[in-house]
C-alpha positions as a printed Julia matrix, in Angstrom:
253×3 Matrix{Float64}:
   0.0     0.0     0.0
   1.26    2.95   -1.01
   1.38    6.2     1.45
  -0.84    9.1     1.17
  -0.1    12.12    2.76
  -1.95   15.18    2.91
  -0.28   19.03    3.47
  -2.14   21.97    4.1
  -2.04   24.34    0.61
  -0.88   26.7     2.37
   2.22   25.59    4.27
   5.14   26.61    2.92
   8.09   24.75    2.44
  11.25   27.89    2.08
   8.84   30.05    0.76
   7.37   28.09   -1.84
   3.7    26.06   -1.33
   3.39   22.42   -1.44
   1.87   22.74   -5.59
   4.74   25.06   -6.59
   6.96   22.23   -5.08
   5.05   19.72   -6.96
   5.33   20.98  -10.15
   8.87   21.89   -9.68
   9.83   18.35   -8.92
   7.5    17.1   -12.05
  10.12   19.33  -14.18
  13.07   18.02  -12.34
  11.27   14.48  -13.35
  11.33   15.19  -16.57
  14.71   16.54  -16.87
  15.64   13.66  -14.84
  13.96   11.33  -17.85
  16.31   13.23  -20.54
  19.54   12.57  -18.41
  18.35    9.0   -18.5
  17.8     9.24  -22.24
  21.53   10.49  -22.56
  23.16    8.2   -20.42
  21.44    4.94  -22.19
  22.9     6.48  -25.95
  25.86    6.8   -23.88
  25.8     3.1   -22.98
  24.76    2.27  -26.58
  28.24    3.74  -28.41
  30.28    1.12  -27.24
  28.14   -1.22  -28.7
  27.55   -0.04  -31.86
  31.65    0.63  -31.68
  31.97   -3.08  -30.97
  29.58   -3.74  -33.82
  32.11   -2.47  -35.97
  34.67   -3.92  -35.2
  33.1    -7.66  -35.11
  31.69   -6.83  -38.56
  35.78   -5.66  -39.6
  37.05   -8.7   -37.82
  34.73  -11.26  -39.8
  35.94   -9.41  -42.88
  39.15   -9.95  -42.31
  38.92  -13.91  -41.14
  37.46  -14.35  -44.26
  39.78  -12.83  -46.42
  42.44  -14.84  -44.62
  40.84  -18.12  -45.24
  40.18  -17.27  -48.69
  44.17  -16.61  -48.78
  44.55  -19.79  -47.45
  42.74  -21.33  -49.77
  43.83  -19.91  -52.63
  47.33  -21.19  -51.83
  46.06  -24.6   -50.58
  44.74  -24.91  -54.36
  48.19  -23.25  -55.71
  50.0   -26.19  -54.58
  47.84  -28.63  -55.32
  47.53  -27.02  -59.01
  51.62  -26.75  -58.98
  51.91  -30.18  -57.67
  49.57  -31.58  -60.78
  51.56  -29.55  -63.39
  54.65  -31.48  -62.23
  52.59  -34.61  -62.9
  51.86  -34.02  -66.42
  55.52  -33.29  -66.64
  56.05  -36.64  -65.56
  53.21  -38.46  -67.15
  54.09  -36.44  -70.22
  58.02  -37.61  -70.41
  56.47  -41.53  -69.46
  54.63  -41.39  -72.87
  57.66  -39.95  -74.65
  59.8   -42.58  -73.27
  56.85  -45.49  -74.17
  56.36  -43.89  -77.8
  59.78  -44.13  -78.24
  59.91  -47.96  -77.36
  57.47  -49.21  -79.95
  59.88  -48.73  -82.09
  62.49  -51.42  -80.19
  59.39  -53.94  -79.54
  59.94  -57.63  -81.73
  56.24  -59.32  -81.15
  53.13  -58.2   -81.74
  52.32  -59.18  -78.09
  54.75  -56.56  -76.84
  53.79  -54.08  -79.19
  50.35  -54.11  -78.07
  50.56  -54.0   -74.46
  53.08  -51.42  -74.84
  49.99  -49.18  -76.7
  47.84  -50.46  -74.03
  50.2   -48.97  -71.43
  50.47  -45.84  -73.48
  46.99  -45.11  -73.65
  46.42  -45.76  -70.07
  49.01  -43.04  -69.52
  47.44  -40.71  -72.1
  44.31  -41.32  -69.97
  45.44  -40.51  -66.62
  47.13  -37.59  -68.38
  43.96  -36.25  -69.77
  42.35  -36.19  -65.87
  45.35  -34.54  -64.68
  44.92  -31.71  -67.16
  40.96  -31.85  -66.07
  42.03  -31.53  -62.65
  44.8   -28.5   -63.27
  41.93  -26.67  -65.11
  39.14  -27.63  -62.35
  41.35  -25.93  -59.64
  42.95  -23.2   -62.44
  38.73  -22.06  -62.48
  38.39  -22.26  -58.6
  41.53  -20.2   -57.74
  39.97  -17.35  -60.37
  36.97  -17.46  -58.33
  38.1   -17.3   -55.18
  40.45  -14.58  -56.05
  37.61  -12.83  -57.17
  36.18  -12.79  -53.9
  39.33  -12.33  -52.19
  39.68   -8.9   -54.3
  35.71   -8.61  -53.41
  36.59   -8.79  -49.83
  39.18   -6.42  -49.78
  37.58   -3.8   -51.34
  34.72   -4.27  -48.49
  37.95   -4.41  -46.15
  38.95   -1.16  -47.63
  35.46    0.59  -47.23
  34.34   -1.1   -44.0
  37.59    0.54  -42.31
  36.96    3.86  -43.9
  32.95    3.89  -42.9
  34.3     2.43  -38.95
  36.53    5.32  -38.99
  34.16    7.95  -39.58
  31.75    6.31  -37.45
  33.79    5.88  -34.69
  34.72   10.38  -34.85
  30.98   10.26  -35.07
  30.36    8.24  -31.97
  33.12    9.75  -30.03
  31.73   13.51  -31.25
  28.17   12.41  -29.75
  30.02   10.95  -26.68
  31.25   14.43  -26.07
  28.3    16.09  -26.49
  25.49   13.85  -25.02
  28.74   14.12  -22.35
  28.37   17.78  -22.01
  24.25   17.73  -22.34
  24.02   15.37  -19.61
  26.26   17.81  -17.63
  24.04   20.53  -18.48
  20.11   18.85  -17.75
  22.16   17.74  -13.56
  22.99   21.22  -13.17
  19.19   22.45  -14.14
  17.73   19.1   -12.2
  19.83   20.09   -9.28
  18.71   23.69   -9.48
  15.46   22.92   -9.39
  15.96   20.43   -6.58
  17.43   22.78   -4.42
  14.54   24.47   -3.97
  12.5    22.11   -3.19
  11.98   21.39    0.59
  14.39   18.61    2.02
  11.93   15.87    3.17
  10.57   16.25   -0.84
  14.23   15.98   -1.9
  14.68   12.75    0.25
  11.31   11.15   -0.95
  12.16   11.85   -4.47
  15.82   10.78   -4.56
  14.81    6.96   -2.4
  11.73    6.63   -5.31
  14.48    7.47   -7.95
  16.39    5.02   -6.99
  13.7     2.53   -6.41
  11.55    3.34   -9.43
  14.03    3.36  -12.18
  14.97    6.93  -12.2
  11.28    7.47  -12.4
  10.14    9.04   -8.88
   7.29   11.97  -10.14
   4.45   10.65  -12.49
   1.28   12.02  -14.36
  -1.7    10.57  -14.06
  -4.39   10.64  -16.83
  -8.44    9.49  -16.35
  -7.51    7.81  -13.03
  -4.38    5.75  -14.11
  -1.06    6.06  -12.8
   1.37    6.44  -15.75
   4.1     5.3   -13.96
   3.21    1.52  -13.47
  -0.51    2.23  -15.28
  -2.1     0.79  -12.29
  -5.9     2.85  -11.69
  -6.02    5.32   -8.9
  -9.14    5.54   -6.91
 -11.64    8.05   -7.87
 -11.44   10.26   -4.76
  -7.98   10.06   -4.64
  -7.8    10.42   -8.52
 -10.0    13.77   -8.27
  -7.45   15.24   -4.83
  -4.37   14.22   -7.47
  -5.8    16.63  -10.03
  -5.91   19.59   -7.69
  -2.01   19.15   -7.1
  -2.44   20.82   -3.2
  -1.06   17.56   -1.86
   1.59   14.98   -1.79
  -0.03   11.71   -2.74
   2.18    8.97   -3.67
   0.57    5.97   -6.2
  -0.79    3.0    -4.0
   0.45    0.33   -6.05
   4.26    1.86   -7.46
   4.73    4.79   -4.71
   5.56    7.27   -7.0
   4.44   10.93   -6.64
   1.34   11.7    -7.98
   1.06   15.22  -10.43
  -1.2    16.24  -12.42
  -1.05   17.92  -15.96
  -3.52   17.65  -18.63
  -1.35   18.06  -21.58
   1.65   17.15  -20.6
């Protein structure tokens, strides 16, 4: 159960009565929702900063195993070249040995031999042009990915003078909005400071609410008529029954 406490209109608090305290606190409420504003985009640059930087570093792995494959494939294309080198000299040496055969029997295994040889030559080539086609397009995309490299690191740059620009100023409006907060605060009586600063705390930040046809719009919980209808005159400090918060009213606000 929330508490509901009820001051005279006319008692002053410094000089000021208990409505012109009200509504004074209601604008340090909503100065103190703008600081909270600030400090959350605050919170939010180092994310967006790490963003960056995990979208540059996935760039980057990439283009490194794309490097690696590219030379994995090299080799392997370098190492079948030497093959048909090989393969290529066998037949030379086989041709030239028909010519030494004596039986037919000979002769023909020797062409059998030599054809088998053309054969596996002819897949070798196959194979040197299958990976001859995959290292074109996969340095493609390695040239693809630099480029992005290239751009990524000049858009992270700028965004990060960006982010570190707005740091400074959200920085130096947040510094700003506490000054006028605490100005207004310091007029307030301090039994109203106290209650406002333990509800800020408790509340998230939020200790002075509106309230609009009978519902709190701090935790949107209904108010009861009565008290609903003493709310709207704003002559005393009511706090919400279910959150706690303080009660103000303002029709357009």
């Amino acid at each position: 159960m929330g508490v509901y406490q009820w001051v005279h209109p006319h008692f002053l608090f410094g000089g000021n009565t208990l409505e012109h305290e009200l509504e004074t606190l209601f604008e340090a409420q909503k100065i103190e929702t703008l600081i909270m504003e600030g400090e959350q985009k605050l919170l939010q640059a180092p994310k967006r900063l790490k963003q960056m930087e995990e979208e540059l570093l996935a760039v980057r792995q990439k283009i490194d195993k794309e490097k690696e494959i590219i030379e994995e494939l090299e080799k392997e294309r370098h190492k079948k070249e030497k093959e048909l080198e090989v393969d290529k000299d066998k037949i030379k040496k086989l041709e030239v040995r028909l010519y030494d055969v004596k039986t037919n029997k000979e002769y023909q295994a020797l062409l059998k031999e030599i054809e088998a040889a053309k054969q596996a030559n002819d897949r070798t080539e196959e194979d040197v042009l299958v990976l001859m086609d995959k290292v074109e397009d996969l340095k493609k995309d390695h040239d693809s990915s630099a480029v992005r490299m290239e751009e990524l690191e000049k858009e992270s740059e700028a965004e990060r003078t960006v982010i570190e620009k707005e740091i400074k100023s959200m920085d130096e409006v947040i510094s700003k909005l506490t000054r006028e907060r605490d100005n207004l605060l310091c007029v307030v009586s301090e039994n109203l400071r106290n209650i406002y600063g333990i509800l800020r705390e408790k509340r998230g930040g939020i200790a002075v609410t509106n309230v609009k046809n009978g519902v709190c719009l701090g935790c949107n919980m209904n108010i009861p008529p009565q008290l609903y209808i003493e709310v709207t005159k704003n002559k005393q400090l009511i706090q919400c029954p279910s959150c706690n918060r303080i009660l103000f009213f303002r029709e357009n606000d």
